[in-house]
C-alpha positions in Angstrom: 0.0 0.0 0.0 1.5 3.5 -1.1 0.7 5.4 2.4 1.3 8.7 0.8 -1.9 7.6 -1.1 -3.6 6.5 2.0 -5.7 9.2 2.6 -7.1 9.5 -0.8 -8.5 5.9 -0.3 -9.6 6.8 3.2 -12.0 9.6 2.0 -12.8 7.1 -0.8 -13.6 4.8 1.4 -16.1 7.0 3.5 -17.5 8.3 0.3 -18.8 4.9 -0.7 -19.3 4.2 2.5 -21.7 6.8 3.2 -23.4 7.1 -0.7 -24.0 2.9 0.5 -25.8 3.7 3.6 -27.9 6.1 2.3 -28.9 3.8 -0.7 -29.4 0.9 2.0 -31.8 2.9 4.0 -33.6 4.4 1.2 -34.0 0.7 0.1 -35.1 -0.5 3.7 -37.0 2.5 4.5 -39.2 1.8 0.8 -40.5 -1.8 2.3 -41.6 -0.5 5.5 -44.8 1.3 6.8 -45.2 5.4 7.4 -46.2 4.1 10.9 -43.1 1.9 10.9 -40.6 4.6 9.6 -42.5 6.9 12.4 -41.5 4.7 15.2 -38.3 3.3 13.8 -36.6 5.4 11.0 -33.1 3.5 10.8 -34.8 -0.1 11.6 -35.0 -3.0 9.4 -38.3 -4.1 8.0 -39.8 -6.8 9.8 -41.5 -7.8 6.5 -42.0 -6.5 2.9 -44.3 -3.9 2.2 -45.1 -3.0 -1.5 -47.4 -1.1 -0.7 -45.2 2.5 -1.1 -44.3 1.2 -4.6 -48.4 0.3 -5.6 -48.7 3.3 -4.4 -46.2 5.5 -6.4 -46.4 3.4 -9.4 -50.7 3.9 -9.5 -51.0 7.1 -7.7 -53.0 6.0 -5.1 -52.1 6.6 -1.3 -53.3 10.0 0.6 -51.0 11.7 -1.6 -51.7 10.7 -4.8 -49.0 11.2 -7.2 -48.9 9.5 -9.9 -45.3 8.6 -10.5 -45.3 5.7 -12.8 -46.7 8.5 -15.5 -44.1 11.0 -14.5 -41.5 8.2 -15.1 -42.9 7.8 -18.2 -43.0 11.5 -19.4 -39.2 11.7 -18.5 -38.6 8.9 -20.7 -40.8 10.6 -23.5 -38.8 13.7 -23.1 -35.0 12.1 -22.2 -35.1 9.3 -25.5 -36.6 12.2 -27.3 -34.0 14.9 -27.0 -31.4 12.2 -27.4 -32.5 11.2 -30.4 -32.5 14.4 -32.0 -29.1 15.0 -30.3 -27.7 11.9 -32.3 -29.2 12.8 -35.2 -27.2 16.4 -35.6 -24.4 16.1 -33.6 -23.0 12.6 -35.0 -22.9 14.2 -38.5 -22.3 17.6 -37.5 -19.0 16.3 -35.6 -17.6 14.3 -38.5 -18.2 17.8 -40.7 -16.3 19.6 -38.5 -13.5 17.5 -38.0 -12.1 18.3 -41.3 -9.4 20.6 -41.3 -10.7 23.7 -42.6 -10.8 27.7 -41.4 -14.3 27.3 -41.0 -14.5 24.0 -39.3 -12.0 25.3 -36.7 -14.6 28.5 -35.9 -17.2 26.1 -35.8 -15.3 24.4 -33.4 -14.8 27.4 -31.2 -17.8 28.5 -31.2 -19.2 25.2 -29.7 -17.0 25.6 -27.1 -18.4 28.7 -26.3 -21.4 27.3 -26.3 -20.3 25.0 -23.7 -19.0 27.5 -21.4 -22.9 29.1 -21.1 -24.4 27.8 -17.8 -28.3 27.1 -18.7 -28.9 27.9 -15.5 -28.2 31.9 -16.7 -30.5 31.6 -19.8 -33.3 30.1 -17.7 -35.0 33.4 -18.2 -35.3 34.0 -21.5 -35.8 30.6 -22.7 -39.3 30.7 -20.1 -40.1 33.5 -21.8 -39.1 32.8 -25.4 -41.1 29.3 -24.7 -44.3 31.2 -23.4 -44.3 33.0 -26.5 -44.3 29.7 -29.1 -46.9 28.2 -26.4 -45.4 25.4 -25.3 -45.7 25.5 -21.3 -46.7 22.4 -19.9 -45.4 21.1 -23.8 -43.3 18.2 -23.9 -41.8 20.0 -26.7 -41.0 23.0 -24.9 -38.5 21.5 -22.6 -36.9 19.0 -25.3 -36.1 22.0 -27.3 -34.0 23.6 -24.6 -32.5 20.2 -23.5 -31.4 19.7 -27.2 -29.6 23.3 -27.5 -27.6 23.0 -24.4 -26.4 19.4 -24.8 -25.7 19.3 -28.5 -22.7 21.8 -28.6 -20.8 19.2 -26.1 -22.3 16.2 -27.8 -20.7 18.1 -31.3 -17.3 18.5 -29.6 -17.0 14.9 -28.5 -18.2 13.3 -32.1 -15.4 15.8 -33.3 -12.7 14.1 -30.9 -13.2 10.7 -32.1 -13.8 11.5 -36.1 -10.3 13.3 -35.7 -8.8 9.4 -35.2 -11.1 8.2 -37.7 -8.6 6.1 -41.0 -8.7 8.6 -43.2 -7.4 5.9 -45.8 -10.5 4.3 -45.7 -12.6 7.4 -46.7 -10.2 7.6 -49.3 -10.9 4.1 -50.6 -14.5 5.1 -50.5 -14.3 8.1 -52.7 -11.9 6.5 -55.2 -14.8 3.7 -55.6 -17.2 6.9 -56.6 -18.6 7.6 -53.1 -19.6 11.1 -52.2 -18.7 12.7 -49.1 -22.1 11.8 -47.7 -21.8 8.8 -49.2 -18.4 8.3 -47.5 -20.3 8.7 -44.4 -23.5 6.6 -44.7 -21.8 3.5 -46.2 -18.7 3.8 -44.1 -18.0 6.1 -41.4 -20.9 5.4 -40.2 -21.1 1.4 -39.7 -17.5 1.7 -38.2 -18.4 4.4 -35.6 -21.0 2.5 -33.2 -19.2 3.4 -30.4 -19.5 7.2 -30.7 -23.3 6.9 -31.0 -22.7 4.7 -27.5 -20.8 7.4 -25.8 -22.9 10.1 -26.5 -26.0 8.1 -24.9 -24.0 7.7 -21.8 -23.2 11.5 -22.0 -26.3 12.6 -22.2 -28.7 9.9 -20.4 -28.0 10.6 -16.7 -27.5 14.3 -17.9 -31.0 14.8 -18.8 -32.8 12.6 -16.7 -31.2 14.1 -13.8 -31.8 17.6 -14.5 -34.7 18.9 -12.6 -34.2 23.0 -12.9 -35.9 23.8 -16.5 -38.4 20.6 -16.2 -39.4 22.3 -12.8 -40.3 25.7 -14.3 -41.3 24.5 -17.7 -43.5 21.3 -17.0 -45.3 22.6 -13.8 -48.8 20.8 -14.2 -49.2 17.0 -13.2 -50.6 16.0 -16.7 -47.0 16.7 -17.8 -44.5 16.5 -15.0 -41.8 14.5 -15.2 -40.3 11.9 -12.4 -37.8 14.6 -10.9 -39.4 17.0 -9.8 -42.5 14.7 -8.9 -40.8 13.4 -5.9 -41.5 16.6 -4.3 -44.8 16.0 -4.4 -44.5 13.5 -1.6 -44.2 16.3 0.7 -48.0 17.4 2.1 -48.5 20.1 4.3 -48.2 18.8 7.8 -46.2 15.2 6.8 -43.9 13.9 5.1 -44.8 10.7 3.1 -41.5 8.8 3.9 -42.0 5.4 2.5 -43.1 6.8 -0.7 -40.4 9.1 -0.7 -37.7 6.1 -0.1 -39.5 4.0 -2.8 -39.6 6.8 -5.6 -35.8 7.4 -5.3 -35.4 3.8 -6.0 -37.6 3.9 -8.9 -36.4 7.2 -10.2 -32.7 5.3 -9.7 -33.7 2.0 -11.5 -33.5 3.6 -14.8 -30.2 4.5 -14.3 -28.6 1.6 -12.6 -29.7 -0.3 -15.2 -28.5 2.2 -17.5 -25.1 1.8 -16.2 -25.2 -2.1 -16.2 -26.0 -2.5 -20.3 -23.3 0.3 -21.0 -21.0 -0.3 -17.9 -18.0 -1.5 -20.6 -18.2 1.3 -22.6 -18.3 4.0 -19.8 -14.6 3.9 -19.4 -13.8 4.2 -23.4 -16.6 7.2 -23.2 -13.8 9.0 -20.9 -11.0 8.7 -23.1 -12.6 10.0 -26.5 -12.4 13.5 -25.5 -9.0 13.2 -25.5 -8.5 11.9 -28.5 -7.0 14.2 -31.0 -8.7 17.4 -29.4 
């Protein structure tokens, strides 16, 4: 053991340790009564109770929020943005790699883009999406989810076209291929893993992010899992259990997530680095 390491794995250690025992009592607390958690907020369940996640999943209990249709508007409005994300930024970041003057400005310009906190255009986009109507729109927050994440998503397609075998585009135009062409029938097939990476990038980005969907999506017809959990909150209590058992399902998605994509996660942090 290096010991001048030792006290980066010591705060690792109680990082993980902590992050385990919250997920462990979110987990516990989830099976167990309001009455239970009342009486006993760090004890083990006696038995399982589903009856927190019936409950959240149907919309039932005192409460009644309906978070199995809030889990399924965020999944309406994350695949959605990401889609369209793909669509531009995996073609727009194999333009740009090219070495040209007006590539490189491009190029620049996205990462200026970058360097815009949403947060400070919050806003004027509420406005600006007032104005087209689309409060309460699914539509309304995929548009601003799409402009701040596809100059980033640009950038990283840009980093791994730049290592792209630039013999094999040759080949292609030499057997009468256009540069689109070039792209569709080669490029393309041979660059799975950058559509990959740019999921991971974006997923846990965009279901995560509760600011915008908080201001934008405000009724219950529309509102997605994230800012749904605060819902559990009444006016004189605190529905624990449900609580406990919506960060769990709110988390599923994204353990999951993780688990499919978990051997690509490592390559997704080495592409940016890749012939910046």
């Amino acid at each position: 053991i290096n010991i001048a390491r030792l006290p980066v794995y010591l705060f690792i250690g109680i990082w993980a340790a902590t992050e385990l025992y919250v997920l462990i009592w979110a987990v516990m607390g989830s099976f167990q009564s309001t009455a239970a958690l009342d009486k006993n907020p760090f004890g083990f369940p006696t038995s399982l109770d589903f009856t927190a996640y019936y409950t959240d999943l149907t919309g039932g209990g005192e409460l009644h929020v309906p978070l199995g249709s809030f889990l399924i508007h965020s999944s309406i409005v994350v695949f959605g943005s990401i889609l369209v994300i793909l669509l531009v930024s995996v073609p727009a970041g194999y333009a740009i790699s090219k070495k040209t003057r007006l590539n490189t400005a491009v190029f620049y310009l996205m990462l200026a883009m970058i360097a815009i906190p949403p947060a400070a255009l919050l806003i004027p986009e509420v406005f600006l999406i007032r104005d087209l109507g689309l409060l309460n729109n699914f539509v309304g927050l995929i548009l601003p989810y799409i402009a701040f994440n596809i100059p980033f998503s640009i950038v990283l397609a840009r980093a791994f076209f730049r290592s792209f075998p630039r013999d094999l585009e040759e080949a292609g135009r030499i057997d009468g291929l256009g540069e689109l062409g070039v792209f569709r029938k080669i490029v393309l097939p041979m660059s799975p893993i950058v559509v990959v990476v740019l999921l991971i990038v974006n997923f846990p980005t965009l279901w995560n992010e509760l600011l915008y969907t908080l201001i934008i999506l405000s009724t219950n017809s529309v509102k997605t899992a994230q800012p749904g959990l605060l819902l559990y909150q009444g006016a004189y209590y605190v529905s624990w259990n449900n609580v406990f058992a919506g960060i769990i399902l709110v988390s599923l998605p994204m353990l999951i997530f993780y688990v499919i994509f978990q051997r690509y996660i490592l390559k997704a942090q080495f592409i940016g680095a890749i012939k910046g």
